[in-house]
N, CA and C atoms as an extended XYZ file, in Angstrom:
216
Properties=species:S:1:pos:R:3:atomname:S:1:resname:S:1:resid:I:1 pbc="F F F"
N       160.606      142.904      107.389 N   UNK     1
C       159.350      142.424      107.907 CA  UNK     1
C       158.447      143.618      108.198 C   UNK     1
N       157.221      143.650      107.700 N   UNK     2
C       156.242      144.391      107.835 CA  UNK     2
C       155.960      144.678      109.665 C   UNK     2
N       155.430      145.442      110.099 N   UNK     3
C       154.830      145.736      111.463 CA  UNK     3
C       153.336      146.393      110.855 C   UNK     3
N       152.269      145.731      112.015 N   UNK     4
C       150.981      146.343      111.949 CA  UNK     4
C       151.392      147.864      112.931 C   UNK     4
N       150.583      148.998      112.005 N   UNK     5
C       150.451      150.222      113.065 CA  UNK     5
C       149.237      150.593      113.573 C   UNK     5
N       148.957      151.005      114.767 N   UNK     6
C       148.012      151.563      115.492 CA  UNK     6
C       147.962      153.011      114.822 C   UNK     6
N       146.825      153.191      114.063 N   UNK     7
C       146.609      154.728      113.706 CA  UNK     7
C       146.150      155.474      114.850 C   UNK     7
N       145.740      155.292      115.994 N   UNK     8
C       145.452      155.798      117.034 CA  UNK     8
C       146.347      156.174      117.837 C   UNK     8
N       147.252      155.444      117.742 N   UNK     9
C       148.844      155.709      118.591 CA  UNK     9
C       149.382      157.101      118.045 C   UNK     9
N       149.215      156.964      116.564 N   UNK    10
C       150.370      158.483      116.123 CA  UNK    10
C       149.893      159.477      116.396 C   UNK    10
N       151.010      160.411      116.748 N   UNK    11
C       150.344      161.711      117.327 CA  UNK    11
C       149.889      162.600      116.291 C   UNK    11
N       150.362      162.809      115.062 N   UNK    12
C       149.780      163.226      113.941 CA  UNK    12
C       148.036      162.857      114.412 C   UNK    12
N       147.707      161.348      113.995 N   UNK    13
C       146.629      160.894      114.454 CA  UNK    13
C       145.536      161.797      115.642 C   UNK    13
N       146.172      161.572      116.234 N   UNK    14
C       145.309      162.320      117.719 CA  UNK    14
C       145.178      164.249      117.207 C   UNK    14
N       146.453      164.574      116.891 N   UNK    15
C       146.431      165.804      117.153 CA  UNK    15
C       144.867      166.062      115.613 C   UNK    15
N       145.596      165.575      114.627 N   UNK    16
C       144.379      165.747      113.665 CA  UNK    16
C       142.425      165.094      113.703 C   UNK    16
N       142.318      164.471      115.078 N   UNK    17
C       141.056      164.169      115.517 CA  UNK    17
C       140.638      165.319      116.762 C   UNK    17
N       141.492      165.502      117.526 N   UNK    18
C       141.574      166.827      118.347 CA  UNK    18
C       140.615      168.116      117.515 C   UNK    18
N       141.722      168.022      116.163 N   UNK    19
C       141.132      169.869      115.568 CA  UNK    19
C       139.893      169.483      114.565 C   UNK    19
N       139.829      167.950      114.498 N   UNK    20
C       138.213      167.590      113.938 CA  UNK    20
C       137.365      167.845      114.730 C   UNK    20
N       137.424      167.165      116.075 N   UNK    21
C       136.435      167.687      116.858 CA  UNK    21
C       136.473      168.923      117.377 C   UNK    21
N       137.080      169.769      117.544 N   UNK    22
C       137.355      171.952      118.171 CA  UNK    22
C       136.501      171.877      116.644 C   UNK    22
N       136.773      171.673      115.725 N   UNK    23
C       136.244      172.389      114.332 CA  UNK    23
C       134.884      172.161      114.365 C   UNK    23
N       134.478      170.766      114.753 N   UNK    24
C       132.873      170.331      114.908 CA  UNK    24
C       132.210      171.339      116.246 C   UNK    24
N       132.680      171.520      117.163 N   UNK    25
C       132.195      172.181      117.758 CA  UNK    25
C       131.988      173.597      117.279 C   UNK    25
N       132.831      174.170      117.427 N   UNK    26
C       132.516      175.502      116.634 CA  UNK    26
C       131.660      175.854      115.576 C   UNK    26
N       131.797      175.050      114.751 N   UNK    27
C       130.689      175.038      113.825 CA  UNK    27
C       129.253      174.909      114.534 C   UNK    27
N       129.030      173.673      115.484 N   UNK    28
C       127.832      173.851      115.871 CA  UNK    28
C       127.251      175.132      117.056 C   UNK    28
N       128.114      175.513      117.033 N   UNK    29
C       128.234      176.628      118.090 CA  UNK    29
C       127.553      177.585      117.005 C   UNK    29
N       128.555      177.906      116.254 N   UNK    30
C       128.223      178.666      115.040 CA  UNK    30
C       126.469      178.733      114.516 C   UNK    30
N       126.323      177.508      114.410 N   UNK    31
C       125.007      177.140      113.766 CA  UNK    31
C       123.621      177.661      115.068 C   UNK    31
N       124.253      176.807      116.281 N   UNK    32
C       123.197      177.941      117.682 CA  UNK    32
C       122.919      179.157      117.376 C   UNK    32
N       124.149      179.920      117.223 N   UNK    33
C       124.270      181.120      117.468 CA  UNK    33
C       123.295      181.695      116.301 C   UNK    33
N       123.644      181.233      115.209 N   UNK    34
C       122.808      181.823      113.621 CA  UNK    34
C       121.112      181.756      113.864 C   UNK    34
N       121.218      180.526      114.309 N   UNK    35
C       119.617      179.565      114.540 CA  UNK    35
C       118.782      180.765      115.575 C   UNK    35
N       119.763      181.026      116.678 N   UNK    36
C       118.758      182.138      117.955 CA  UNK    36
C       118.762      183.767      117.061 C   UNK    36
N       119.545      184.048      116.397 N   UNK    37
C       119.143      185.557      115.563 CA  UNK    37
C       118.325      184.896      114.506 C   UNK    37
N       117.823      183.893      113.971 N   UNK    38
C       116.774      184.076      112.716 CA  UNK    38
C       115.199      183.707      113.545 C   UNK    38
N       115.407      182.868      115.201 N   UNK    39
C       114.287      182.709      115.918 CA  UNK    39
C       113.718      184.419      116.548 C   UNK    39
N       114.586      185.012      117.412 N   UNK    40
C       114.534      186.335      117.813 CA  UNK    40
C       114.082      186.921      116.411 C   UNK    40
N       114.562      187.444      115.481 N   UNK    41
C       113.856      188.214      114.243 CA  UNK    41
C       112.908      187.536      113.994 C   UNK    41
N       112.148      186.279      113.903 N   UNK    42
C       110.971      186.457      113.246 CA  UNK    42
C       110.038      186.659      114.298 C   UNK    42
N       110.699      186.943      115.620 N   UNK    43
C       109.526      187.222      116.692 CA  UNK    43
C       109.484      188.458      116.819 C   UNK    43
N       110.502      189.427      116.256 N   UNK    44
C       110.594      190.998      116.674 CA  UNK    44
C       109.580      191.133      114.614 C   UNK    44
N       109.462      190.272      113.704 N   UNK    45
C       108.635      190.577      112.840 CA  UNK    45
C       107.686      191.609      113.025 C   UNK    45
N       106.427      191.099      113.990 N   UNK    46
C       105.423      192.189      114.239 CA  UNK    46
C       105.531      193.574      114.982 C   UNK    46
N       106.606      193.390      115.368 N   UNK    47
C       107.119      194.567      116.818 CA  UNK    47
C       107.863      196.184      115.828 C   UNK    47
N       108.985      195.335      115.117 N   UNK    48
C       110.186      196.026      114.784 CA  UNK    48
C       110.118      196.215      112.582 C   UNK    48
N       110.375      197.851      112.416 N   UNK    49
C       111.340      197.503      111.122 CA  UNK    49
C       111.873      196.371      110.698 C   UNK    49
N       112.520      196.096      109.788 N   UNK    50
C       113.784      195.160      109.145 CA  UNK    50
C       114.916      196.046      109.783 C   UNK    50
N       115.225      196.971      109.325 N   UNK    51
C       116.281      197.796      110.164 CA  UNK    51
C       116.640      197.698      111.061 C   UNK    51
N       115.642      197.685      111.939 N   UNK    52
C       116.298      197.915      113.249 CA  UNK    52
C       115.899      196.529      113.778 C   UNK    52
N       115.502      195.377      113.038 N   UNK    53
C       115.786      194.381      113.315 CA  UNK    53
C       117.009      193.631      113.123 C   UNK    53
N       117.833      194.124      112.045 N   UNK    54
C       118.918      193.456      111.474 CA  UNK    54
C       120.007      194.309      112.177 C   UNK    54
N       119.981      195.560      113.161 N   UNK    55
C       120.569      195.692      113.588 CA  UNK    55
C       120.887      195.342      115.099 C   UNK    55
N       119.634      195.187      115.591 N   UNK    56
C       119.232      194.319      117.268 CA  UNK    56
C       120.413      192.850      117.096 C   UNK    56
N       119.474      192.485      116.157 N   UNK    57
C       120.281      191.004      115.662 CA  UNK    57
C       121.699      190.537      115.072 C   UNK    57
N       121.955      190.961      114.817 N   UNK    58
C       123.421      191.193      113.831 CA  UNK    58
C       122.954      190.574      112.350 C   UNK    58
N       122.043      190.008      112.295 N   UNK    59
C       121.569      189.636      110.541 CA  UNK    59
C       121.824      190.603      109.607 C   UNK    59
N       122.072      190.146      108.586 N   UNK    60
C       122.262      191.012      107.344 CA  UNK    60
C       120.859      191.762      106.879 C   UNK    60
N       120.279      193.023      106.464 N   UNK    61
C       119.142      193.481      106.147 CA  UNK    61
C       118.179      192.659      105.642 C   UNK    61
N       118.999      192.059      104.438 N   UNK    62
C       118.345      191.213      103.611 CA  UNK    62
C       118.096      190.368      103.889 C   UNK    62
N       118.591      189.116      104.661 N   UNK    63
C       118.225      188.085      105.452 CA  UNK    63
C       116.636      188.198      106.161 C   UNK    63
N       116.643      189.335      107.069 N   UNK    64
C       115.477      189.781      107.904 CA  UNK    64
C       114.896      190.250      106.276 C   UNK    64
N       114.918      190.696      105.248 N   UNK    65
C       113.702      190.942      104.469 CA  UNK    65
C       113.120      189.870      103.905 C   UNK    65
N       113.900      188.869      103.727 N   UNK    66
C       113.895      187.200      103.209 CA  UNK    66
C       112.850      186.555      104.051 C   UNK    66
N       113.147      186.982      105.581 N   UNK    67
C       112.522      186.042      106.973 CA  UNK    67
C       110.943      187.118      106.798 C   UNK    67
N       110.962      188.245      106.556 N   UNK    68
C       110.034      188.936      106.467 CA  UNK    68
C       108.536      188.299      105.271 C   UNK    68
N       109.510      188.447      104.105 N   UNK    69
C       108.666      188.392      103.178 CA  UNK    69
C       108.228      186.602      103.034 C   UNK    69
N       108.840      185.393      103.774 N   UNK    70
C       108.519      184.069      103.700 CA  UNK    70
C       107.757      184.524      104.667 C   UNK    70
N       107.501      185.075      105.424 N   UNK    71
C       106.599      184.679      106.856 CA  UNK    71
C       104.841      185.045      106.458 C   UNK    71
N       105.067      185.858      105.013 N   UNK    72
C       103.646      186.958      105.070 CA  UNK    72
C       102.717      185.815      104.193 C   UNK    72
């Protein structure tokens, strides 16, 4: 005889919705974090080099020359 299962019950279940959501977070964490260094560089644009913007920021050079050259 068949039995209905609760997929919510197995711990497989839980533990693998657990590291869905830690993974979703991080990522959006991730995405904050990216989002405030490309806002900060295009405000240090008029102030700062690319250089020593991509180094304030942790951005890659090229990124800040990318954010540079869309902004002009």
């Amino acid at each position: 005889m068949l039995t209905q299962v609760n997929m919510e019950n197995l711990p497989s279940f839980r533990w693998g919705m657990e590291k869905g959501i830690e993974r979703g977070i991080e990522r959006g964490m991730e995405k904050g974090i990216q989002d405030e260094r490309l806002r900060l560089a295009h405000q240090l644009l008029d102030l700062l080099d690319d250089e020593t913007i991509a180094d304030k920021t942790g951005l890659p050079l090229e990124e800040v020359m990318a954010l540079r050259k869309a902004s002009s």
